[in-house]
C-alpha positions as CSV (number, residue, x, y, z in Angstrom):
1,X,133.0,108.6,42.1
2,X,132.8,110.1,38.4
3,X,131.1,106.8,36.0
4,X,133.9,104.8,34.3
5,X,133.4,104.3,31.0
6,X,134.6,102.0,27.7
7,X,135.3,104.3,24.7
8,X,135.5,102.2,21.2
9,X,137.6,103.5,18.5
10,X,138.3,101.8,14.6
11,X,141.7,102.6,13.0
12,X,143.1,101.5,10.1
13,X,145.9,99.8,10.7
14,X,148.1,98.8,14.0
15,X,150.5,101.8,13.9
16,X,148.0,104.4,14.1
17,X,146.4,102.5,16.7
18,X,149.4,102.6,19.4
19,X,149.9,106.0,18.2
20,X,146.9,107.1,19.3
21,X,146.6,104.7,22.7
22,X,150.0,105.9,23.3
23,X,148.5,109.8,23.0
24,X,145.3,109.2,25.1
25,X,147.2,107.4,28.1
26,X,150.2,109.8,27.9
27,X,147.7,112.9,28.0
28,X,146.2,111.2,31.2
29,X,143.2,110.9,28.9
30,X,143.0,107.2,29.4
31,X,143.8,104.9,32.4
32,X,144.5,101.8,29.9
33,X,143.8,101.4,26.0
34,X,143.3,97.6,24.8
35,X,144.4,97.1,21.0
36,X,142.5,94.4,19.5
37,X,143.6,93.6,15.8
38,X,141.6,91.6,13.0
39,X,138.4,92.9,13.3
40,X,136.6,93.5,9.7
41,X,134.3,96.5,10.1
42,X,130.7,96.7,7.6
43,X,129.2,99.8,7.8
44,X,127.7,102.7,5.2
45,X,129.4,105.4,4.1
46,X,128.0,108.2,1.8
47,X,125.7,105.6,1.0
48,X,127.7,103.0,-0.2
49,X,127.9,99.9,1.5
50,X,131.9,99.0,2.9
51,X,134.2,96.7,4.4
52,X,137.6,97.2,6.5
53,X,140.2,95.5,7.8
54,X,140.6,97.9,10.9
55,X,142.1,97.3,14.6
56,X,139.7,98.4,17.8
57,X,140.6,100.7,20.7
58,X,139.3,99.7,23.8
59,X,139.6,102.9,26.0
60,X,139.2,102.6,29.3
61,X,138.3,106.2,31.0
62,X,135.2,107.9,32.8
63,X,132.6,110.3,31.8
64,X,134.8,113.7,33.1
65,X,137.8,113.0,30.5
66,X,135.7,111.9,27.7
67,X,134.7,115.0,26.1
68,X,139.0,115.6,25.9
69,X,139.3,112.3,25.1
70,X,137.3,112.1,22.1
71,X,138.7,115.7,20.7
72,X,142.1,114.0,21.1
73,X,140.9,111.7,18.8
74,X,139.1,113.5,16.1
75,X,143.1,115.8,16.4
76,X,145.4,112.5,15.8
77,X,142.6,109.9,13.7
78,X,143.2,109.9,9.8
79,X,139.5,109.2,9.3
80,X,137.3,112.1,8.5
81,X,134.8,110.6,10.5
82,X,136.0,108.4,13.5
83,X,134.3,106.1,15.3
84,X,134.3,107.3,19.7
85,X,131.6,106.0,21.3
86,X,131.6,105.0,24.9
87,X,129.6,102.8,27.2
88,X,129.1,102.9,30.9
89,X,130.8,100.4,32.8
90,X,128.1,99.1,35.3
91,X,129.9,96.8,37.3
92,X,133.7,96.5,38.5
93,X,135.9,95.4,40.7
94,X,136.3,98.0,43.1
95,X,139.8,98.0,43.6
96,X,140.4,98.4,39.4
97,X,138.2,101.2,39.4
98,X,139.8,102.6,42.2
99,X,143.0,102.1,39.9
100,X,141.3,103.6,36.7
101,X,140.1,106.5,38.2
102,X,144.0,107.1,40.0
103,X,145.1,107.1,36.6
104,X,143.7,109.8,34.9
105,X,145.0,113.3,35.3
């Protein structure tokens, strides 16, 4: 079976966030997307140190859909630089992998 993975995306506000979960899981992209508001993001840019109020994707997909997946969101994200990174998923149960990997077209 193809490796199930987590894909974490930042957005800037709540909107743009079902916008885009709404996108990857109507796209078959993404068997379920988790929106998790109130997280404060630190991080560089163009050397400058930032903050952020931002909301978090939790995409959950596997490794054949993500290179789609993550041009999907570079198309629909208003940053110039989103964050997509994905981890593997090591452990499940089997019969919600089962359903993951059901879910993706």
């Amino acid at each position: 079976m193809n490796e199930a993975l987590i894909c974490y995306c930042t957005c800037p506000d709540a909107p743009t966030a079902r916008r885009i979960a709404n996108i990857l899981v109507g796209e078959g992209l993404a068997a379920c997307v988790a929106i998790v508001p109130g997280l404060t993001s630190v991080y560089r840019w163009q050397g400058v140190v930032e903050s952020a109020d931002e909301v978090l994707l939790m995409v959950k997909t596997d490794r054949a859909h993500y290179p789609a997946l993550e041009q999907a969101v570079r198309r629909e994200h208003p940053y110039e630089l989103p964050e997509v990174v994905a981890v593997s998923i090591a452990a499940g149960s089997p019969q919600y992998l089962t359903w993951l990997h059901a879910s993706l077209h």
